[in-house]
TORPA-4810 file (N, C-alpha, C, O; in nm, 3 decimals):
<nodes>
NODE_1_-0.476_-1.048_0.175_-0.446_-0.909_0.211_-0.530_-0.869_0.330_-0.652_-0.861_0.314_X
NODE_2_-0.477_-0.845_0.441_-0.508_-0.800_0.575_-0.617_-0.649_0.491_-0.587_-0.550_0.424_X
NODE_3_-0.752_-0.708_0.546_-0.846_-0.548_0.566_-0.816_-0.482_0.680_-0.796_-0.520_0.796_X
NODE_4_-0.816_-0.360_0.619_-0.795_-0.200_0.743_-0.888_-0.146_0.725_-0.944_-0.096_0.628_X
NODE_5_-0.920_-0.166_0.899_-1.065_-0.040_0.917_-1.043_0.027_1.060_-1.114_0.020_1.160_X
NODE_6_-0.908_0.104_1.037_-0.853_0.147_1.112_-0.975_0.265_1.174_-1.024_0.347_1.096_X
NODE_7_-1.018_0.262_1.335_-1.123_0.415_1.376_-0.986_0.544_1.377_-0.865_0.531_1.396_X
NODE_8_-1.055_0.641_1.355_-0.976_0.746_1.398_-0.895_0.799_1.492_-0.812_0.890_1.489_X
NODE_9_-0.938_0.718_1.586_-0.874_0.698_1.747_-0.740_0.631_1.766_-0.729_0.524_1.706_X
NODE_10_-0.650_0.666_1.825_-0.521_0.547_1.910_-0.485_0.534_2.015_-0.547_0.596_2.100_X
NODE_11_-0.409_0.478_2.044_-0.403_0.425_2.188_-0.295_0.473_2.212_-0.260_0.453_2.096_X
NODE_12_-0.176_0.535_2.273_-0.234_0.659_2.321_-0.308_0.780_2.239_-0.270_0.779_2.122_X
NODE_13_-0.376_0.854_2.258_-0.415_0.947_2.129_-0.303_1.025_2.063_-0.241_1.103_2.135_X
NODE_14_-0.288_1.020_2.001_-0.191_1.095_1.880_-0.259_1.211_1.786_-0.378_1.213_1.753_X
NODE_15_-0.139_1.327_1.742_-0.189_1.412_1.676_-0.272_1.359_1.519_-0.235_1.250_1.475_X
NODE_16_-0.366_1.423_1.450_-0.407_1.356_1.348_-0.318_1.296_1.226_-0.340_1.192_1.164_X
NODE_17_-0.183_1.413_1.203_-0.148_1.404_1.073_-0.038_1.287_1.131_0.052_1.268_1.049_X
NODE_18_-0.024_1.197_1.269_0.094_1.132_1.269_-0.011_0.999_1.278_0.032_0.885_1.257_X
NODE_19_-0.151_1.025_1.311_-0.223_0.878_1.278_-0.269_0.857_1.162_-0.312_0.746_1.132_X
NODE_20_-0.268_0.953_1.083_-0.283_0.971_0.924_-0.149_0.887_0.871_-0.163_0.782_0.808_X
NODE_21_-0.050_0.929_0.894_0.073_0.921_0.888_0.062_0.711_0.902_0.050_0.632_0.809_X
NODE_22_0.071_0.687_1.019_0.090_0.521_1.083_-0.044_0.483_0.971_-0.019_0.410_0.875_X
NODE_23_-0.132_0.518_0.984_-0.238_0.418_0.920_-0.178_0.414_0.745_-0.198_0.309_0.685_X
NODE_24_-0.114_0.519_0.678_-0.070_0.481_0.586_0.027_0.364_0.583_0.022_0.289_0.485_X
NODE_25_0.112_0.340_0.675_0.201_0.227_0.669_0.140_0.117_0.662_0.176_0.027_0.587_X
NODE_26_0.019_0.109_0.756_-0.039_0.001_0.791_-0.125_-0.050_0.578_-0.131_-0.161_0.526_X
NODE_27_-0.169_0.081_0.521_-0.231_0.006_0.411_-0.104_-0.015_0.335_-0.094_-0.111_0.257_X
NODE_28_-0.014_0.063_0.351_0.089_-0.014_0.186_0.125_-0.134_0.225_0.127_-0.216_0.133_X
NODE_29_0.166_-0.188_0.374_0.188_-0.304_0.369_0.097_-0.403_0.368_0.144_-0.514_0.345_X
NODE_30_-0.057_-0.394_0.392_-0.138_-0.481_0.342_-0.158_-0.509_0.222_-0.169_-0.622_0.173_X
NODE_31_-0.167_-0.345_0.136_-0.158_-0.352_-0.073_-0.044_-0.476_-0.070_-0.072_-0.590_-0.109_X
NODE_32_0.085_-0.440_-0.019_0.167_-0.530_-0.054_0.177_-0.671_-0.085_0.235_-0.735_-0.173_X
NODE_33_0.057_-0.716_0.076_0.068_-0.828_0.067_0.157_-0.892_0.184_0.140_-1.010_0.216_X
NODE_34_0.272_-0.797_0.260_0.329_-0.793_0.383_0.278_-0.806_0.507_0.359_-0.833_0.596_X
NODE_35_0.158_-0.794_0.538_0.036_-0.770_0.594_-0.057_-0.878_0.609_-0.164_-0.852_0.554_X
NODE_36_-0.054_-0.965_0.653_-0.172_-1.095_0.653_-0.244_-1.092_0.784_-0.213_-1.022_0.881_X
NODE_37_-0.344_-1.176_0.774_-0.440_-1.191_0.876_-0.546_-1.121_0.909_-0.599_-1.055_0.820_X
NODE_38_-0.608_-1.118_1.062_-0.669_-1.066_1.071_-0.719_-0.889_1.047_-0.619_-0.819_1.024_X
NODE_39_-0.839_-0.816_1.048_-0.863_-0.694_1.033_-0.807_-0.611_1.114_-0.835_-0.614_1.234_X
NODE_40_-0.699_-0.504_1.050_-0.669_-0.433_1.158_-0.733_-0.280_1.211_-0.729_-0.174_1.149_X
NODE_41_-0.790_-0.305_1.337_-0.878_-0.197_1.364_-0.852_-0.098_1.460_-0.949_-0.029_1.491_X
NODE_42_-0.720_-0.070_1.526_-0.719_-0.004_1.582_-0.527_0.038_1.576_-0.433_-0.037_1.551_X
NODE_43_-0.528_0.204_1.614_-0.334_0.203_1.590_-0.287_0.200_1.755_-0.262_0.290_1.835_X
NODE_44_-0.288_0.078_1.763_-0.234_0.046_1.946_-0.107_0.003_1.901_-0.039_-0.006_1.799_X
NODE_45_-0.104_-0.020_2.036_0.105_-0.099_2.068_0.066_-0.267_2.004_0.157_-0.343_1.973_X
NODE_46_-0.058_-0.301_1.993_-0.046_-0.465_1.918_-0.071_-0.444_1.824_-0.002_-0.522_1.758_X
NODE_47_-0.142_-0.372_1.743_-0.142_-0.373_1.594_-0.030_-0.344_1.563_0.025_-0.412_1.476_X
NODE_48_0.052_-0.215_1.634_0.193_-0.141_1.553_0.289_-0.268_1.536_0.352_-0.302_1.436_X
NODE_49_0.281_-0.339_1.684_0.379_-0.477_1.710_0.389_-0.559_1.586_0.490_-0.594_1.527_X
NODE_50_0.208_-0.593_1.546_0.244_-0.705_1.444_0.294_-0.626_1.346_0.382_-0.696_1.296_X
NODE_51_0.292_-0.522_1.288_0.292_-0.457_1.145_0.490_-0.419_1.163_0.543_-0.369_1.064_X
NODE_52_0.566_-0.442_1.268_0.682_-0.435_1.280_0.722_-0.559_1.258_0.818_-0.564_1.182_X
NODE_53_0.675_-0.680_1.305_0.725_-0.818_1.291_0.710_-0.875_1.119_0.789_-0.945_1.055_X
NODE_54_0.585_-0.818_1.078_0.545_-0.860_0.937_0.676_-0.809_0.863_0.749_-0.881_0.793_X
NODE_55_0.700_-0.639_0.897_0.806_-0.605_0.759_0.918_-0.649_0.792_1.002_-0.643_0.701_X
NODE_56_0.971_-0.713_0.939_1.098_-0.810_0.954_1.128_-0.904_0.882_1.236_-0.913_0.825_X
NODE_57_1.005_-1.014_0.872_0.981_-1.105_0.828_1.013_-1.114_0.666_1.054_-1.222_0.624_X
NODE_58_0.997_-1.013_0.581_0.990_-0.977_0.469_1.129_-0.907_0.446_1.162_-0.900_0.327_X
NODE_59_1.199_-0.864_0.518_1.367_-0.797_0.528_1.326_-0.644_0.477_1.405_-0.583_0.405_X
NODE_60_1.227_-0.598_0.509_1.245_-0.480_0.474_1.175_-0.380_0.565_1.092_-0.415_0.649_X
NODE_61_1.217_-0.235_0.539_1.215_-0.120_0.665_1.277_-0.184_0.811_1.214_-0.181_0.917_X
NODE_62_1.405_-0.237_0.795_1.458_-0.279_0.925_1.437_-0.195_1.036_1.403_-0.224_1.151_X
NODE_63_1.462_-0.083_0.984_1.441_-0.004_1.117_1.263_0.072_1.206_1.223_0.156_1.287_X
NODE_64_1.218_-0.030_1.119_1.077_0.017_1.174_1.056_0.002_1.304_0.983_0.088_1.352_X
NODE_65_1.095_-0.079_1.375_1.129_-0.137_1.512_1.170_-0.005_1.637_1.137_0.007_1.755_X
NODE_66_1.227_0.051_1.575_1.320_0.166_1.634_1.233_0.283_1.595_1.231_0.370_1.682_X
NODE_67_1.173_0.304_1.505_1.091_0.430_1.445_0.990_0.433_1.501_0.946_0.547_1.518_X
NODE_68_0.917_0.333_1.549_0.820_0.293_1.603_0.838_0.261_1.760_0.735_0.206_1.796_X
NODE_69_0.897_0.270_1.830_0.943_0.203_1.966_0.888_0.300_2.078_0.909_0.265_2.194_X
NODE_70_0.818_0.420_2.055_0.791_0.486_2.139_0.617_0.440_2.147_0.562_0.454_2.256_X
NODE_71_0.557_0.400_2.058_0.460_0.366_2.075_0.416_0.185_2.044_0.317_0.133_1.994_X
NODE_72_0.569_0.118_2.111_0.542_-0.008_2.121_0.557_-0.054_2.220_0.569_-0.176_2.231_X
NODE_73_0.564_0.061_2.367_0.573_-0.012_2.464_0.424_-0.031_2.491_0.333_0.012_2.421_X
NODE_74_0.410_-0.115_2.626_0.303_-0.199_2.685_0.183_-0.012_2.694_0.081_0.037_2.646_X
NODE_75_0.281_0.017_2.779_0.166_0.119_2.820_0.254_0.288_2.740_0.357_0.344_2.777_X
NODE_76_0.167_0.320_2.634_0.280_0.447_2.589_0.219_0.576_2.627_0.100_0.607_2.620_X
NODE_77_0.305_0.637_2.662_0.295_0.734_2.672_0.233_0.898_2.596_0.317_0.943_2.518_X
NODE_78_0.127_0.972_2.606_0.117_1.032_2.515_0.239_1.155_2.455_0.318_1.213_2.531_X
NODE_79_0.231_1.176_2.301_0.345_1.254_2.285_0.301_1.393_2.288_0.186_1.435_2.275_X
NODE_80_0.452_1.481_2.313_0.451_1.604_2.284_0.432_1.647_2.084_0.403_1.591_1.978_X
NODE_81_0.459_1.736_2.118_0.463_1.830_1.976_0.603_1.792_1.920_0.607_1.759_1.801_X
NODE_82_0.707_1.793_1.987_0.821_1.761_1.926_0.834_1.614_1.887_0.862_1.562_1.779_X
NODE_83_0.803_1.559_2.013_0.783_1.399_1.998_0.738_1.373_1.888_0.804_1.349_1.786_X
NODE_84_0.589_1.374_1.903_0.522_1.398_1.717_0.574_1.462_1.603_0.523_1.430_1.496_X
NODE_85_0.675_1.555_1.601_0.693_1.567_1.457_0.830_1.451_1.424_0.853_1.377_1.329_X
NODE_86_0.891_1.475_1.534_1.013_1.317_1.539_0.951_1.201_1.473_0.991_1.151_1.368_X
NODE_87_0.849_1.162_1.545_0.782_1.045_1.478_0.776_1.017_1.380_0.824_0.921_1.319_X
NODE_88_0.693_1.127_1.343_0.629_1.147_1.173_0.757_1.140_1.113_0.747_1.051_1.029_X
NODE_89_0.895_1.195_1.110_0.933_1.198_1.001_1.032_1.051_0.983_1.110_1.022_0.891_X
NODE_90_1.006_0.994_1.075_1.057_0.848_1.070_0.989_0.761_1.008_1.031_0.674_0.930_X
NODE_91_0.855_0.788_1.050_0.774_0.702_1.001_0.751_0.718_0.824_0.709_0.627_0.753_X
NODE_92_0.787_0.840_0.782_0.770_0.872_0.626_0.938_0.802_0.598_0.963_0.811_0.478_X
NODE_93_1.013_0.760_0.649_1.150_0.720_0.603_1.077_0.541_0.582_1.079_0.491_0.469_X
NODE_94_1.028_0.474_0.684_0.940_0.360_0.656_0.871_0.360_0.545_0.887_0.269_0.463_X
NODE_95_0.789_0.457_0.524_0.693_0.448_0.420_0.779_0.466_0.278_0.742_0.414_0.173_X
NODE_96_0.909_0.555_0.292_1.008_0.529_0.179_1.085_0.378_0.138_1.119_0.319_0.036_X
NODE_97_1.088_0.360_0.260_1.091_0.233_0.242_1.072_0.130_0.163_1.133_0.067_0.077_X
NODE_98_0.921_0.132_0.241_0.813_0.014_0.150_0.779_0.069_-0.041_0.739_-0.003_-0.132_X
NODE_99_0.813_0.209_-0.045_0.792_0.256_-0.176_0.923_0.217_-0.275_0.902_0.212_-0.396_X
NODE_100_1.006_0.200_-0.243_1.144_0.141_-0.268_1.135_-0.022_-0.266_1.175_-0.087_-0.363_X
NODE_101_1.098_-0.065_-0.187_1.097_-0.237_-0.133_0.976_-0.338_-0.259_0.873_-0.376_-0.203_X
NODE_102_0.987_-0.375_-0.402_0.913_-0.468_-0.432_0.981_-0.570_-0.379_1.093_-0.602_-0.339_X
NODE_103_0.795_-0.634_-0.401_0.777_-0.805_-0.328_0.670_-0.890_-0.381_0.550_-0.907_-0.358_X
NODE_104_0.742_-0.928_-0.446_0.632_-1.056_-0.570_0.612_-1.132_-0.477_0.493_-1.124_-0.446_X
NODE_105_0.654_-1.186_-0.428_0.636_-1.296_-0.381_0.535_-1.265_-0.282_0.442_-1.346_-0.279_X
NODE_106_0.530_-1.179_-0.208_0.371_-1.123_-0.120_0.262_-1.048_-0.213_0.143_-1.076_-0.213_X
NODE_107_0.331_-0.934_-0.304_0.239_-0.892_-0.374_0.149_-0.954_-0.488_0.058_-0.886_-0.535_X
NODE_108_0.177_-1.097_-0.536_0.145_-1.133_-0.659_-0.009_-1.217_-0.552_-0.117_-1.179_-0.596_X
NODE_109_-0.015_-1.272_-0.482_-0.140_-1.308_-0.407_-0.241_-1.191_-0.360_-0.362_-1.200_-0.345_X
NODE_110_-0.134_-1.051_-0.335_-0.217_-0.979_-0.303_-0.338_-0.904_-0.401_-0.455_-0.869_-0.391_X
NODE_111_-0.210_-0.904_-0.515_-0.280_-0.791_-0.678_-0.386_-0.910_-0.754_-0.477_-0.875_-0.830_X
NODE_112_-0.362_-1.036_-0.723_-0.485_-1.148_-0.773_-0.588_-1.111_-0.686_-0.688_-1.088_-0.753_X
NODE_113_-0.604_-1.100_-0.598_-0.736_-1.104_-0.493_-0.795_-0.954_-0.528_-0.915_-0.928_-0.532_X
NODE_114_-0.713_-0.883_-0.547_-0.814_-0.734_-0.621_-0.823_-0.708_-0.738_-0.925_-0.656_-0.785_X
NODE_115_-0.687_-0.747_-0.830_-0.799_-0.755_-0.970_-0.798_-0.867_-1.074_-0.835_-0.860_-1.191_X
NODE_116_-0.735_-1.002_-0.988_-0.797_-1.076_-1.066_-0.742_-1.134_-1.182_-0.698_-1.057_-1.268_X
NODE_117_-0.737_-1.258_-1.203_-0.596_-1.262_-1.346_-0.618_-1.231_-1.421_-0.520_-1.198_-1.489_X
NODE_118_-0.710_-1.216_-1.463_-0.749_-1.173_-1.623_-0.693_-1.036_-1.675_-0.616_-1.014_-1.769_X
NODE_119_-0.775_-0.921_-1.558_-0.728_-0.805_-1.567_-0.587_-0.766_-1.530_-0.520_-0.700_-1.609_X
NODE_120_-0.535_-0.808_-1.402_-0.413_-0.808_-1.306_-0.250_-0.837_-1.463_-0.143_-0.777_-1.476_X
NODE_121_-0.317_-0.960_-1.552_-0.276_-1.005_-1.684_-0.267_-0.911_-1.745_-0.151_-0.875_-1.763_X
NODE_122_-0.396_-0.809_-1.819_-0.393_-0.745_-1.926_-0.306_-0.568_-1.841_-0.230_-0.492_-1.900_X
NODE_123_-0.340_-0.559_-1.739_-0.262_-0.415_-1.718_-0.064_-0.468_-1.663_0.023_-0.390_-1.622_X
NODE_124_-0.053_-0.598_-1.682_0.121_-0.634_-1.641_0.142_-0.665_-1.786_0.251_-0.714_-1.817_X
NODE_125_0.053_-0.643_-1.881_0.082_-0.712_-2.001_0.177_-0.839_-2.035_0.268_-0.837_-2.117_X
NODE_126_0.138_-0.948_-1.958_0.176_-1.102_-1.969_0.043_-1.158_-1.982_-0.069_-1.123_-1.947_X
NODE_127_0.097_-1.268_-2.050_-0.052_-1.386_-2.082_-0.094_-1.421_-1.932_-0.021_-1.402_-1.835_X
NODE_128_-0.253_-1.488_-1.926_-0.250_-1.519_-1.797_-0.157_-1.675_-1.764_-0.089_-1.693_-1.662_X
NODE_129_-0.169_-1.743_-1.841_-0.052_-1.854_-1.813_0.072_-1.810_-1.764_0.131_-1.884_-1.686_X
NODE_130_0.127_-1.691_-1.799_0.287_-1.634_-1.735_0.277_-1.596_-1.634_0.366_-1.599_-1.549_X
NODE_131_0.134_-1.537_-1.616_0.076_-1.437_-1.460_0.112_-1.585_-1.347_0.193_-1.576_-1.255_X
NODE_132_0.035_-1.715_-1.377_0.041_-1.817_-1.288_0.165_-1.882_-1.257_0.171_-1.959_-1.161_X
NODE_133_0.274_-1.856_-1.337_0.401_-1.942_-1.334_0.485_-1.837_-1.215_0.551_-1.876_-1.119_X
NODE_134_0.457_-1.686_-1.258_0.522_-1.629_-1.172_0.480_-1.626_-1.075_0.555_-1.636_-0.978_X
NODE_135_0.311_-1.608_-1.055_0.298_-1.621_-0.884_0.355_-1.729_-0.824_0.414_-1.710_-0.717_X
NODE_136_0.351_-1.819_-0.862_0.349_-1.969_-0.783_0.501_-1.995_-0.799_0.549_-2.103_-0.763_X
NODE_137_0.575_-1.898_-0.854_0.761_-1.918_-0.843_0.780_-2.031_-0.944_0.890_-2.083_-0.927_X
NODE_138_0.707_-2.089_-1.046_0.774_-2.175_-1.171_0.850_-2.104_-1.204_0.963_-2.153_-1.213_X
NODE_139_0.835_-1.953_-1.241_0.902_-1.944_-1.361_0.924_-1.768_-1.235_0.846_-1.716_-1.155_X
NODE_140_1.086_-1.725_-1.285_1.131_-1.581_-1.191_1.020_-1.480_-1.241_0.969_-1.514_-1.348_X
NODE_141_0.972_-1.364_-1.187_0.917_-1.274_-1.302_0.999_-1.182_-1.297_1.072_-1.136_-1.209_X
NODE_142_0.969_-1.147_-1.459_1.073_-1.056_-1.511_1.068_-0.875_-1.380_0.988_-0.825_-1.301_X
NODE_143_1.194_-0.847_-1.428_1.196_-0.751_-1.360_1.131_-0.617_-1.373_1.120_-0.536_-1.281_X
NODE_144_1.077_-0.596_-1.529_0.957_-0.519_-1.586_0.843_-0.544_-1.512_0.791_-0.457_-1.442_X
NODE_145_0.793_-0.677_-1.524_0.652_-0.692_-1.453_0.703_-0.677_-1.324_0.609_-0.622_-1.265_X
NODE_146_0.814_-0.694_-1.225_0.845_-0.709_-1.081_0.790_-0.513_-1.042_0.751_-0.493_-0.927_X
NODE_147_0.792_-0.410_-1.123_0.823_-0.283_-1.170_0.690_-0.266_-1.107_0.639_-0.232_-1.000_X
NODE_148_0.646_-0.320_-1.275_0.497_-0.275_-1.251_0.384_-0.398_-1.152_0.267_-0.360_-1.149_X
NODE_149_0.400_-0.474_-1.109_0.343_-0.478_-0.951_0.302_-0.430_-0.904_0.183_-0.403_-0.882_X
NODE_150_0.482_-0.377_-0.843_0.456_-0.294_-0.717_0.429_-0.194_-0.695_0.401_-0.149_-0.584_X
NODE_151_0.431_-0.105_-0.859_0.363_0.004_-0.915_0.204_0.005_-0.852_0.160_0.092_-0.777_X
NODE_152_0.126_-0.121_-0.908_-0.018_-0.111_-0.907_-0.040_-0.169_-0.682_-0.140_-0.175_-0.610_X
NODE_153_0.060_-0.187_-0.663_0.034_-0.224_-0.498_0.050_-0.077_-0.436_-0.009_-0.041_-0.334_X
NODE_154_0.120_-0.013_-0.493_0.156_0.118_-0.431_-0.008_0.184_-0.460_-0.079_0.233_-0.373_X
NODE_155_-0.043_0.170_-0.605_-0.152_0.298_-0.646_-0.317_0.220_-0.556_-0.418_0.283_-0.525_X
NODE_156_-0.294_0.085_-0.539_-0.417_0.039_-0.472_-0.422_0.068_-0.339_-0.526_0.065_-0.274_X
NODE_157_-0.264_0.109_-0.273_-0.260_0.149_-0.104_-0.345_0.261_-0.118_-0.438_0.287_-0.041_X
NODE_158_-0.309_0.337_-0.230_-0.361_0.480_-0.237_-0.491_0.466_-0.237_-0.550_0.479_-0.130_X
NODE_159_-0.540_0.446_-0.320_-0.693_0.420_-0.353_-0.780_0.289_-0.199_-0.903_0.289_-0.192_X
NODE_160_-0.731_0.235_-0.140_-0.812_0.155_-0.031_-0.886_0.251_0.069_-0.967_0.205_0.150_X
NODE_161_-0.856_0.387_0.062_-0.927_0.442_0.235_-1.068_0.482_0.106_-1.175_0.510_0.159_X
NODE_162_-1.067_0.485_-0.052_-1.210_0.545_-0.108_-1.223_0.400_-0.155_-1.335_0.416_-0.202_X
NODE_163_-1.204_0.301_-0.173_-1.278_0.182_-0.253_-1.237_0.026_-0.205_-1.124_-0.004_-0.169_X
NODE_164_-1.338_-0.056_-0.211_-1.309_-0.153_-0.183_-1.261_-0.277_-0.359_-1.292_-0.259_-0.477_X
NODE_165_-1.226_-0.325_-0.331_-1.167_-0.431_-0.408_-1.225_-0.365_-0.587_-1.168_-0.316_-0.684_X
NODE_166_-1.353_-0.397_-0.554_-1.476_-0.339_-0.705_-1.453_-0.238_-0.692_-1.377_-0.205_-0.782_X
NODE_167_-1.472_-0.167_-0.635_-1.412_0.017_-0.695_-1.341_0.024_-0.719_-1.347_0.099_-0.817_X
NODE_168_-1.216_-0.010_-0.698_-1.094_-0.025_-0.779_-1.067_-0.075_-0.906_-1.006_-0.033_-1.004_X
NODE_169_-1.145_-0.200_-0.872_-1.135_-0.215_-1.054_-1.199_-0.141_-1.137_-1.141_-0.099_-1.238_X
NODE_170_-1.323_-0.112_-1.112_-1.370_-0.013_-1.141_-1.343_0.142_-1.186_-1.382_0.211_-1.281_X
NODE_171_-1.275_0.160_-1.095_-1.179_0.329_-1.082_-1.092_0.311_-1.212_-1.077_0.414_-1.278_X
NODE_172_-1.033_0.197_-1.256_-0.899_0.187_-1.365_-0.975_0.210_-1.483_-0.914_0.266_-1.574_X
NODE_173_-1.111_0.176_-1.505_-1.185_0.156_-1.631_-1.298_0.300_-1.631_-1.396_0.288_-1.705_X
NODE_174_-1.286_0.417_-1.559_-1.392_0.522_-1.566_-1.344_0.627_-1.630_-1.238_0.664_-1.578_X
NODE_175_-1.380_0.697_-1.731_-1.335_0.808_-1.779_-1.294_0.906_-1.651_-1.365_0.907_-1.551_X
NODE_176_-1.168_0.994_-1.661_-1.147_1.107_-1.557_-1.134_1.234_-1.640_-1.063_1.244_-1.740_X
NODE_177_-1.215_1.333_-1.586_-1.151_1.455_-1.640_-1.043_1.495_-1.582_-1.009_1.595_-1.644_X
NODE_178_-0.970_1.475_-1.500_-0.794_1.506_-1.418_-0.757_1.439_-1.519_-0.651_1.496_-1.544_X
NODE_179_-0.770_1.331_-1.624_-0.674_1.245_-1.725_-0.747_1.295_-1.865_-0.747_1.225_-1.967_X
NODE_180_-0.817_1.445_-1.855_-0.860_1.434_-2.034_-0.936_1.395_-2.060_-0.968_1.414_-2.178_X
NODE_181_-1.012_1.325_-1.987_-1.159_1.229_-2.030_-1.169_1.098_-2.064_-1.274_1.044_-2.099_X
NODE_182_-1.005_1.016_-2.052_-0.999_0.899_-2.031_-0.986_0.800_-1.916_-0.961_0.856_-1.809_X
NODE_183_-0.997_0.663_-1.909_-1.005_0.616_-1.801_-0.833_0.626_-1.763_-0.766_0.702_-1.833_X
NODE_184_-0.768_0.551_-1.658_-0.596_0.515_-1.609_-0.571_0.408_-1.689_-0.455_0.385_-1.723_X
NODE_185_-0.682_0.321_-1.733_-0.662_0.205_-1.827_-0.591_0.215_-1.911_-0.492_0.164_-1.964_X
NODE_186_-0.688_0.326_-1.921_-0.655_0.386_-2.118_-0.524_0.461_-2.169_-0.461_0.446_-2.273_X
NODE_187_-0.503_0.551_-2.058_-0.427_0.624_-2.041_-0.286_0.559_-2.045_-0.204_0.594_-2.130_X
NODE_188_-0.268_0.495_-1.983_-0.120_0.398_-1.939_-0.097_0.353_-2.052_0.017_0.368_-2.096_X
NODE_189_-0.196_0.286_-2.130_-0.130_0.249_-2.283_-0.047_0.118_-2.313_-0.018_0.036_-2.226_X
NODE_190_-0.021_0.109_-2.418_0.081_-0.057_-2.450_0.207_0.032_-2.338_0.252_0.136_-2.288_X
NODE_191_0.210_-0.116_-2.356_0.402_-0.104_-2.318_0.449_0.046_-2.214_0.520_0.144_-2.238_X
NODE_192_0.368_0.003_-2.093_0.355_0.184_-2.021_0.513_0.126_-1.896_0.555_0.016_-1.861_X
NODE_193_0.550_0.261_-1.869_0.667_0.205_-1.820_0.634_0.299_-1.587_0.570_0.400_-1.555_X
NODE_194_0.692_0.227_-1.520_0.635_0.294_-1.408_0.650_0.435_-1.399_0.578_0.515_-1.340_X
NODE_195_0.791_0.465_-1.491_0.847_0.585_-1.430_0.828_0.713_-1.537_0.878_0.825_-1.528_X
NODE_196_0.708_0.640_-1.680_0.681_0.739_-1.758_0.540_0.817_-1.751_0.447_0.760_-1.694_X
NODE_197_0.525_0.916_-1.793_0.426_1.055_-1.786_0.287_0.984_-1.760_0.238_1.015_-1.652_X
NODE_198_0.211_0.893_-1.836_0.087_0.816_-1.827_0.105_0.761_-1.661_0.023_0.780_-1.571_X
NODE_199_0.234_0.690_-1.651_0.198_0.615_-1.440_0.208_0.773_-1.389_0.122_0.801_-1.306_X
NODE_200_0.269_0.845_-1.412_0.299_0.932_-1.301_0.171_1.017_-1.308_0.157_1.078_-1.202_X
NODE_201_0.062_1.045_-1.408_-0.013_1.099_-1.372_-0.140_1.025_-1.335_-0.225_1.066_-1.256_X
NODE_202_-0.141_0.916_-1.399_-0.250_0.809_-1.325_-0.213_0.808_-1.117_-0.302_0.801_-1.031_X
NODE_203_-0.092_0.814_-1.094_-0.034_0.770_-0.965_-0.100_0.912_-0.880_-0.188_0.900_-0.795_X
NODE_204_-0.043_1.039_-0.918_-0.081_1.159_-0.893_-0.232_1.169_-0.884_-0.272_1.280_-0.846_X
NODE_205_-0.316_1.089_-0.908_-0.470_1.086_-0.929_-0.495_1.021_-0.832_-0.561_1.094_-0.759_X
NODE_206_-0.482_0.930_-0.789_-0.476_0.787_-0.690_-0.432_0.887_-0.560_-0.512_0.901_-0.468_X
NODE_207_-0.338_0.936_-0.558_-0.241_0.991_-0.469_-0.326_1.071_-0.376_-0.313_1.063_-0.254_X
NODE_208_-0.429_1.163_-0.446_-0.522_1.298_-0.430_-0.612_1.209_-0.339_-0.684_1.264_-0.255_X
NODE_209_-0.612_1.095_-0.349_-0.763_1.008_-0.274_-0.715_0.980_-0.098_-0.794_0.970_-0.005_X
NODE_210_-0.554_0.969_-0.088_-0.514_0.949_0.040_-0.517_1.023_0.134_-0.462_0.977_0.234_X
NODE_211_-0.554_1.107_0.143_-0.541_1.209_0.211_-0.630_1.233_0.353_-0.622_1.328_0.431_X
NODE_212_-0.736_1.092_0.361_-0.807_1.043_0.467_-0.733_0.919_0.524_-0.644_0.863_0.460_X
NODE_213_-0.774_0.877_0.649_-0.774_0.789_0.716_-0.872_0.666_0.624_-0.990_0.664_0.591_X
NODE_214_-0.741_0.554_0.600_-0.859_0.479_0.586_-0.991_0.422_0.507_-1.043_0.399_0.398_X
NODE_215_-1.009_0.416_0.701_-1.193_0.395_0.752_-1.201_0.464_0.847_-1.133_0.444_0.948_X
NODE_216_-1.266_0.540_0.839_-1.291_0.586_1.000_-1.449_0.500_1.051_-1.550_0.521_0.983_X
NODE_217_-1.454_0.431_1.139_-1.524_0.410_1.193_-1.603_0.419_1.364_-1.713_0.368_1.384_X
</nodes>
């Protein structure tokens, strides 16, 4: 999973809430796992470039290419006010996108490297022997665990601009008073489903943390 330590700055400068805006794309598709390589540190015309070729590559947000094209030429231009809100709301049709778009097959390398089979096991509720058959494509994974994945890739995009890898795991296991005084662990429960009351308010918690850039460095 590509680290983002995106500075606050871009190339051309952009209003805040539309580099707020791009740097979110840039973490869901690293949570994802869509996202490889090197650290991406800055929102220029080569970072945007690769982060358009990656979700090609993967068949999804086709039109990022086009949503993005004003700030993929060589030398871009800075935008107006209108320009910028155009942007932005393209760029949130991308980010619908990727919120729509699971991907085991990128995400299952990605959700091992942050939490790990053991745990990554006990919150998909599969043995870890089933966790390994599906990453590695022995065996299809079911479309429940395919669910909840991309569930926990979505809530770790959220949570990356406050924690690194250990805070996160961390964050799932801490009592919250926003959850009652239990941890998201706890909360989610046997047999928790993405689209019932326990994810949606664990998600809504996670959600409250995005609201920065990032890294600003």
């Amino acid at each position: 999973m590509t680290e983002i330590r995106i500075a606050a700055e871009s190339d051309p400068p952009a209003p805040q809430s539309l580099a707020h805006k791009l740097a979110g794309l840039f973490t869901r598709s690293a949570a994802m796992g869509l996202l490889t390589g090197p650290a991406i540190t800055r929102l220029d015309a080569a970072s945007l470039g690769r982060l358009v070729r990656s979700l090609q590559r993967h068949g999804i947000a086709s039109t990022a290419g086009i949503a993005l094209a004003p700030l993929l030429r060589d030398e871009p231009r800075p935008l107006d006010a209108a320009a910028a809100r155009a942007l932005e709301q393209r760029i949130d049709q991308v980010a619908e996108a990727l919120e729509a778009s699971a991907a085991p097959a990128a995400e299952w390398p990605a959700m091992r490297k942050v939490f790990g089979d053991e745990l990554l096991a006990e919150l998909l509720e599969v043995s870890t022997s089933s966790l390994k058959r599906y990453a590695t494509g022995e065996r299809s994974t079911p479309a429940s665990v395919v669910a909840r994945l991309h569930w926990l890739a979505m809530l770790v995009a959220d949570l990356a601009g406050a924690y690194n890898d250990f805070g996160i795991r961390r964050w799932f296991e801490r009592p919250r008073a926003q959850l009652g005084g239990v941890s998201p662990r706890a909360l989610l429960g046997r047999r928790w489903q993405v689209d019932g009351e326990p994810a949606r308010r664990v998600r809504a918690l996670a959600g409250a943390l995005s609201g920065a850039l990032p890294l600003a460095v």
